[in-house]
N, C-alpha and C positions, 0 to 999 in steps of 0.2 A: 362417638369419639371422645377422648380425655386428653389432656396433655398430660405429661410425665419427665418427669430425668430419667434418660434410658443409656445406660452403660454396656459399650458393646467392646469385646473384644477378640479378633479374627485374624484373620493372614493380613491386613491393611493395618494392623495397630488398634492401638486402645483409642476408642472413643466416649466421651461423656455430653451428651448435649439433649437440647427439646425433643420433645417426639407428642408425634400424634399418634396413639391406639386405638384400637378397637377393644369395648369392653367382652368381646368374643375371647382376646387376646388374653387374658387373667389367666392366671395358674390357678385348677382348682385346687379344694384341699380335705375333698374326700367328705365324708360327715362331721357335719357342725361347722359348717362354712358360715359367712358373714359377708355381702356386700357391703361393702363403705363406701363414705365420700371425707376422706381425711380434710378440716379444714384448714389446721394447721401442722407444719413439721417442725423441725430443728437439723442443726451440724452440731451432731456429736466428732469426738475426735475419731471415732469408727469411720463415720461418714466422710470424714476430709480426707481419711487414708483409701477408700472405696473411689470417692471422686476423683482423687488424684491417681490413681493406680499404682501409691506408694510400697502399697501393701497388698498380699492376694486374700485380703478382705471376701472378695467376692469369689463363690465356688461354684457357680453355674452362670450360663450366659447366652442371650440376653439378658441384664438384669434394671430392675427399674430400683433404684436408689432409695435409701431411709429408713432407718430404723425405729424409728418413732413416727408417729402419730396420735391425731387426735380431733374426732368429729362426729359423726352422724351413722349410725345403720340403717342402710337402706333397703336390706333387704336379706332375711333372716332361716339357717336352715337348724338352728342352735336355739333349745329348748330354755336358754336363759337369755336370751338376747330379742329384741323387736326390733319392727322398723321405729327409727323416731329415738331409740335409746344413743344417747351420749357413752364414750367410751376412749379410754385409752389405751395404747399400745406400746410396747417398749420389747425390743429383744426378738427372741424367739425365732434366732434366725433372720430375721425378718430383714432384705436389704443386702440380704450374704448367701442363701439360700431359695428365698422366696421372696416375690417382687415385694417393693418398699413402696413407702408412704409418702414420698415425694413425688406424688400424684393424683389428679383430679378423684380417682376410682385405687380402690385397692380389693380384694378378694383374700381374707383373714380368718381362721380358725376362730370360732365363737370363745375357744379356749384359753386363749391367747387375753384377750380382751379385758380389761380393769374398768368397772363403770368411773367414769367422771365424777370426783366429789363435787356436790352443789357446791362449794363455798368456790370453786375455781372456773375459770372461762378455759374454753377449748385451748386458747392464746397463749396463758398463764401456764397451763399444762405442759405447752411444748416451751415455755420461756426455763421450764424447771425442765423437761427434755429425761432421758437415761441419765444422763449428767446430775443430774439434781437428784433423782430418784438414787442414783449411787451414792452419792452423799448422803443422801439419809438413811440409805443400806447402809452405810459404815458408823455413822451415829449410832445407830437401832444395834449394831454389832459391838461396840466399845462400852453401848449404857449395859448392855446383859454380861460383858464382864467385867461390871462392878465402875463405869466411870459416873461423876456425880459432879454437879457445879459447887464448886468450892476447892477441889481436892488436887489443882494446879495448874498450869499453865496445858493446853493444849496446842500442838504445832497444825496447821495443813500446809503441806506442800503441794506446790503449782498452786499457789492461793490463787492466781488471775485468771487462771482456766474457767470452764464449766463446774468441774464438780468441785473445786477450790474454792470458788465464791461461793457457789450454796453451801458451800460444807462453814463458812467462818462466818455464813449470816446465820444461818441453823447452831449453830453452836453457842455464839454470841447472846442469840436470844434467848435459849435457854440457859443461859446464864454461868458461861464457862468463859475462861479467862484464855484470849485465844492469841496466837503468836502464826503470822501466817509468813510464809518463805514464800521470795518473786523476786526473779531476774529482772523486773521489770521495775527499777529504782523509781520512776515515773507516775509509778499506780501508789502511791502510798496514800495518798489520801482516799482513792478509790475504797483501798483495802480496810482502811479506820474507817471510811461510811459504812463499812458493812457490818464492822464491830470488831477486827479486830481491835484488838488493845499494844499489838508493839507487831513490827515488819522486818523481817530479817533476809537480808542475803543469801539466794541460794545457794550462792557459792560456798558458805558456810557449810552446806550438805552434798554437796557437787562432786569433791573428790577424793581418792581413797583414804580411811581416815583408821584411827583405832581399834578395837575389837570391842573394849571395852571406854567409853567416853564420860563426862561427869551427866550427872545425872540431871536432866533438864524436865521433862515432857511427863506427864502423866498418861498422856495419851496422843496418840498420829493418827490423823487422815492423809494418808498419802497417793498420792494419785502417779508417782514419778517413776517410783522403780531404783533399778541401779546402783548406785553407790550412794544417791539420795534415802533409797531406802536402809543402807545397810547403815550407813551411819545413828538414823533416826532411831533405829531400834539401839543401836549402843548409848542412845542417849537415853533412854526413856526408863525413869524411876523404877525400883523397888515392885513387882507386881502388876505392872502399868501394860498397857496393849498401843497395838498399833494396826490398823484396819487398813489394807492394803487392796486396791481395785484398779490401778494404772499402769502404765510403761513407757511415760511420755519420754526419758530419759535411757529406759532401756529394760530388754525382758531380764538379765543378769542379775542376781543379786549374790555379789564379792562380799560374803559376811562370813562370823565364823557362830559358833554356838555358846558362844559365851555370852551374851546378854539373856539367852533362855534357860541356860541350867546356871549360870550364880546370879540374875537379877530375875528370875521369876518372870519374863517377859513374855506376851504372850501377841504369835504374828497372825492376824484374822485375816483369811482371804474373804472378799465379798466379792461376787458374780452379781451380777446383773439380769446378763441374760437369760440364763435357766431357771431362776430365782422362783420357788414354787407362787402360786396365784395368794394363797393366805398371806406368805411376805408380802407379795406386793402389792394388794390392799392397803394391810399396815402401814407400809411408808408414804403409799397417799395419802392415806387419811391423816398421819402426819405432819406432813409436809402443809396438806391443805389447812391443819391446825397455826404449826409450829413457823413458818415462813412467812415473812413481814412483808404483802405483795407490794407495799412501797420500793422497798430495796429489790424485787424480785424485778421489779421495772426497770430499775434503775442499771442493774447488771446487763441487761438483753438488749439488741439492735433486732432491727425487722428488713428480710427482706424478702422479695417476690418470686417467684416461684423459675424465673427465669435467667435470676440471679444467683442460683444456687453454684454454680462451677466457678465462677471467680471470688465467691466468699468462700469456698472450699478451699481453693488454692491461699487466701489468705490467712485462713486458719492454721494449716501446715506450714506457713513460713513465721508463725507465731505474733501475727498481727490483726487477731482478736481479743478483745478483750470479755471475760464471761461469756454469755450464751448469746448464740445468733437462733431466731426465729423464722421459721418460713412461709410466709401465707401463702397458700394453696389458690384462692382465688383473688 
């Protein structure tokens, strides 16, 4: 038996709470499967809309919770994978389709699986979570067209979220001059420990705004969506991009085509989930370079494994700060 977050929904309503299984109980997944024992997760903003049943996140049921993990193979039918290897997990469906990692046992595609760089703990891995790992998809996507420290001020929006904060320490530290947006007047020092260099009000970006605006940003990580988005791209210099991976504000984007045919603008979508295994190597292994695990501490809370549905719920009411952790045991 494992325990688990098992999300049930039936003619009685939606439920989210503990459960005890049976490791009988696993969805197989055909050839090149994986026994695991995840030792830690995280609440991505996926997760808090699944746990809350904000959102129809979830597309079969029962499902057990999580998108992320990170821990142990125990037991290997995947000709690149042993028992004993370290590894992580992000995506792939995983927590929407197929049971998730907020729990003791999981059963994962050998496929699926990113080995654990040495230089990070199972911990650290989920403290950086999808969330971090999408920030550094959106970094990895602005440096290939053409962004370079020196060449101006970079914005992230939702800077106090997950992939907000790794996105303005990651940036920071390689050495980009970074301008982070938050509703959260509050966090401002938070946001300078991380490195930005000046915090601005999102409201600044919040409501319907011009087509074309003065030209500020060299470059965007945005995480918001919406009119947050549409404005940022009318701000955004001469050639400049803006890496686009969120919807926290909304899937809409009220914009017109005028920042991409007279400013040369250019709007990257970054995925996560499908994201091929050579990307996502790449961004760990940068991540595990380029990420100050000082500040990577500093951003995350921890909590247990039975605590997961009321940190969910606080997450969606926007009273998290950065990445919440989930220890497994």
């Amino acid at each position: 038996m494992f325990k688990a977050v098992l999300l049930e929904k039936d003619a009685a309503g939606f439920r989210a709470g503990m459960a005890e299984l049976d490791e009988s109980s696993l969805p197989e997944v055909g050839q090149g499967g994986v026994l695991v024992r995840p030792e830690y997760s995280t609440l991505n903003y996926k997760d808090g809309l699944a746990l809350t049943n904000r959102s129809p996140v979830v597309r079969a049921w029962p499902m057990v919770a999580g998108v992320d993990g990170a821990g142990t193979v125990l037991e290997s039918a995947h000709p690149g994978w042993t028992a004993g290897d370290r590894f992580i997990l992000n995506g792939w469906g995983v927590g929407e389709t197929h049971w998730g990692c907020l729990a003791q046992r999981a059963r994962l595609r050998g496929d699926w699986l990113v080995p654990l760089p040495p230089a990070l703990s199972t911990r650290q891995a989920m403290a950086i979570g999808t969330a971090g790992y999408t920030a550094m998809l959106c970094v990895m996507a602005l440096e290939r067209h053409g962004m370079h420290p020196g060449g101006g001020d970079v914005l992230v929006t939702g800077a106090t979220g997950g992939v907000g904060s790794v996105a303005v320490a990651l940036l920071a530290r390689l050495g980009h001059r970074v301008v982070a947006a938050t509703g959260k007047t509050a966090e401002d020092s938070y946001l300078r420990s991380l490195g930005a260099a000046d915090v601005i009000d999102r409201a600044e970006l919040a409501a319907p705004g011009k087509p074309l605006q003065k030209e500020r940003w060299v470059a965007v990580v945005d995480a918001v969506g919406s009119h947050t988005l549409a404005n940022a791209c009318a701000q955004v210099r001469y050639g400049g991009a803006v890496a686009a991976c969120g919807l926290a504000q909304g899937a809409d984007l009220p914009a017109t085509v005028m920042p991409f045919i007279l400013r040369n603008v250019a709007l990257l979508g970054v995925d996560s989930v499908m994201a091929p295994p050579v990307l996502r190597r790449a961004a760990w292994d940068r991540l595990a370079r380029d990420l100050d695990p000082a500040l990577l501490e500093m951003m995350c809370t921890e909590v247990g494994l039975d605590e997961v549905v009321p940190a969910a719920q606080r997450l969606m009411e926007g009273r998290v700060r950065g990445r919440v952790v989930v220890r497994i045991d």
